[in-house]
N, C-alpha and C positions, 0 to 999 in steps of 0.2 A: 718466650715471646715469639710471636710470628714475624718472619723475617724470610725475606727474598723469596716471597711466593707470587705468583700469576692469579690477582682476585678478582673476580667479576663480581660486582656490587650492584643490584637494579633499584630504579627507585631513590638513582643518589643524587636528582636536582634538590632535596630538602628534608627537613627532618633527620631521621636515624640513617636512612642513606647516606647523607652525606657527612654526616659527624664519621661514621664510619668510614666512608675514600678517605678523609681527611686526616684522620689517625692511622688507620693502615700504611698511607702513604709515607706518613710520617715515622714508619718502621721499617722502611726498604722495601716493602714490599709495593711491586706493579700493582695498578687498580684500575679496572677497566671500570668506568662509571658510566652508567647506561639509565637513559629516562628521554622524554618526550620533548622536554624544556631546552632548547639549545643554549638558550644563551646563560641560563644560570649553569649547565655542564662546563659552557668554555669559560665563565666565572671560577668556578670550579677546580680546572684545570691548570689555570694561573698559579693557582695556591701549592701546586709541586708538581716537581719536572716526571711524577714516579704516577700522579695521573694521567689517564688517556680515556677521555671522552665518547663514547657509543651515543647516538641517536637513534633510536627503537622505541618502538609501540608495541608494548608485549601484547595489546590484544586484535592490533589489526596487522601487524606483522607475521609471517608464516614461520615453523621452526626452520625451514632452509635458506630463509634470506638472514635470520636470524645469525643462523650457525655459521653462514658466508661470512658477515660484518665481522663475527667473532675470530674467525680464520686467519682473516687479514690482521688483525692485531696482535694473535697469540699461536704460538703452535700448539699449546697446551694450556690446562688450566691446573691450578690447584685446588682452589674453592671456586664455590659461589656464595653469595648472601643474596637471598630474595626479599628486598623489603620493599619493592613498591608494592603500594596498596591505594585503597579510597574508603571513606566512609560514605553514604547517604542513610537519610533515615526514613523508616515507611510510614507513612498515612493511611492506617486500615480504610480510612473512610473516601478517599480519593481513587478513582478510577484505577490509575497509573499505578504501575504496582514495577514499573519495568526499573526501578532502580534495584532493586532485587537482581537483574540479569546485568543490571551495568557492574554494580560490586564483585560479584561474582568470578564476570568476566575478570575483571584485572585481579582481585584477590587469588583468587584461585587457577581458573582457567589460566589465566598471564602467565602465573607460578609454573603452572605444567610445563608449557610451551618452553619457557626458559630454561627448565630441567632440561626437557626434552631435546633443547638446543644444544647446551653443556656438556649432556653426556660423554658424549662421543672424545672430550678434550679433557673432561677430567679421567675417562680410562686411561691416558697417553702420563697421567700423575702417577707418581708411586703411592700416594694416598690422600687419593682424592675424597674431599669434603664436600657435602651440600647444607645449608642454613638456611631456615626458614622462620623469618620472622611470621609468626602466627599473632595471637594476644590471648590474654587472660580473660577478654569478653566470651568466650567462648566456653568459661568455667560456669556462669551462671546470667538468667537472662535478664534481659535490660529491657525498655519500653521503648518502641520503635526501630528497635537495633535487631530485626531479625535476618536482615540481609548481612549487615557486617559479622555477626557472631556465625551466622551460619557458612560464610565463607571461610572464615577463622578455623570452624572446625571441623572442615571439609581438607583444609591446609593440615591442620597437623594429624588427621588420620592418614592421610594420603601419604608424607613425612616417616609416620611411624613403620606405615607398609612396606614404603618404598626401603625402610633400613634394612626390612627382611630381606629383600629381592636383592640387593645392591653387595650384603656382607658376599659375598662368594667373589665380587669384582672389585674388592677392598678398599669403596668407597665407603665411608662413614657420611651418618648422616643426623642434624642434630635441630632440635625444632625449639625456638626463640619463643616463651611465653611472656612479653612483658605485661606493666600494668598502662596507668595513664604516664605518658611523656607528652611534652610540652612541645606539639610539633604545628604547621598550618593545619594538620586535620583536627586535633581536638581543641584549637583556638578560638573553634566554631562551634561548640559545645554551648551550653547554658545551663547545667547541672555540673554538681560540684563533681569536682574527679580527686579523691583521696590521694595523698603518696605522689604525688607529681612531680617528676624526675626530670631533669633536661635531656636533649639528645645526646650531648656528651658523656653525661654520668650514663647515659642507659647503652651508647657504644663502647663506653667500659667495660659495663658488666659483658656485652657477649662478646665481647675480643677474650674476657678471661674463660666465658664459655665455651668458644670455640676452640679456644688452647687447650682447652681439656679434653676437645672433640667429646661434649657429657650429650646423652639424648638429648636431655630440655636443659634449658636454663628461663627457668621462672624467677621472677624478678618486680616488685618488691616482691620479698616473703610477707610481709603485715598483710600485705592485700590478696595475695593466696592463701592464707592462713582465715580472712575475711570471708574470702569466696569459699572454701574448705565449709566453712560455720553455717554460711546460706545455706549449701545442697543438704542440712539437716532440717531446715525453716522453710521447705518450699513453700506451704500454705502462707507461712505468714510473708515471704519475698515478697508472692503474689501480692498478696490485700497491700503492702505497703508501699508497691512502684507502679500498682495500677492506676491508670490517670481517670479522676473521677467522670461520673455520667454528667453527658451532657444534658440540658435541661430542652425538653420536649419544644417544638413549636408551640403549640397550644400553651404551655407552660410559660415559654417566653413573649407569648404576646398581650398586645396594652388593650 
């Protein structure tokens, strides 16, 4: 069990963020909960004397005011878990194409920035952790979802590098593949999502992942076992989640 460690959790006004402060806390360990939302953090932080509240913008925030806020609360860390994130979805056929650099931004870019923040307090750990909630979208592709899968798996290459680089300063580091959870971001959805987990069953599984400090922890297996069986069907993925032709002007008029 993890127990009496210094956790910085991003991403934990909602969703897997916060299942996670919320159970950590509930293990003795300190949890630095950090996201944009104030007033659901200091909701939040009600819920146990072992939360402690950050306000930051992983993307308009610099790593050194970043790393200052984190100063003041901690001398040290022992993890982090990066799970703020955003979906939007693209419209090939719309102008705008800039949620592609908004997802990004927080998926990824944020993720750096808050390593990048971290570092320096998880060297000061005897065995400092980094977690990255990534996702399984990133195992095969979906329709409109080229910004979120391609931030996903921009996150966990970056993750896997970073474990290279990091083994010599005996940090571990271990990349979060889940599937669909039941969080505000895919309540907004309108296709079915297989295997749909709550936030707590799915901060279960990576507290048990993190305790093992494993590379990944992929979760559900049915639906990577699923995604596994697509990348042998690419032709036919295609023909079956491509959204039909739309019908000509001339076609559609009276």
């Amino acid at each position: 069990m993890i127990r009496n460690e210094i956790i910085w959790i991003t991403g934990a006004s909602s969703g897997i963020g916060r299942a996670l402060a919320k159970q950590l806390a509930q293990q003795d360990n300190k949890v630095i909960a950090s996201g944009r939302n104030r007033e659901a953090l200091a909701d939040l932080a009600l819920e146990s004397d072992n939360i402690f509240p950050l306000i930051c913008d992983l993307v308009k925030d610099n790593k050194d005011s970043i790393q200052q806020s984190l100063g003041e609360l901690t001398g040290h860390l022992d993890r982090i878990v990066l799970s703020a994130g955003d979906c939007q979805y693209l419209d090939i056929d719309q102008n705008d194409w800039s949620c592609i650099d908004h997802v990004m931004a927080i998926n990824f870019h944020g993720s750096v920035r808050a390593i990048q923040a971290a570092l320096p307090l998880l060297e000061k750990s005897d065995n400092g952790h980094i977690v990255g909630v990534s996702s399984m979208a990133s195992l095969a592709p979906f329709t409109q979802a080229e910004a979120y899968g391609a931030s996903k798996a921009a996150l966990s290459y970056f993750l896997s590098a970073l474990r290279i680089d990091l083994k010599a300063k005996n940090i571990d580091v271990t990349d979060i593949m889940p599937g669909f959870i039941d969080t505000p971001l895919t309540q907004k959805n309108d296709f079915s999502m297989p295997f749909l987990l709550s936030p707590n069953e799915a901060s279960r599984r990576i507290i048990k992942a993190i305790e093992k400090r494993s590379f990944t922890g992929i979760f559900p297996k049915r639906l990577y076992w699923l995604f596994k069986f697509i990348a042998f069907i690419p032709k036919t993925w295609v023909k079956i989640n491509s959204p039909k032709e739309k019908a000509s002007t001339s076609e559609g008029a009276n």
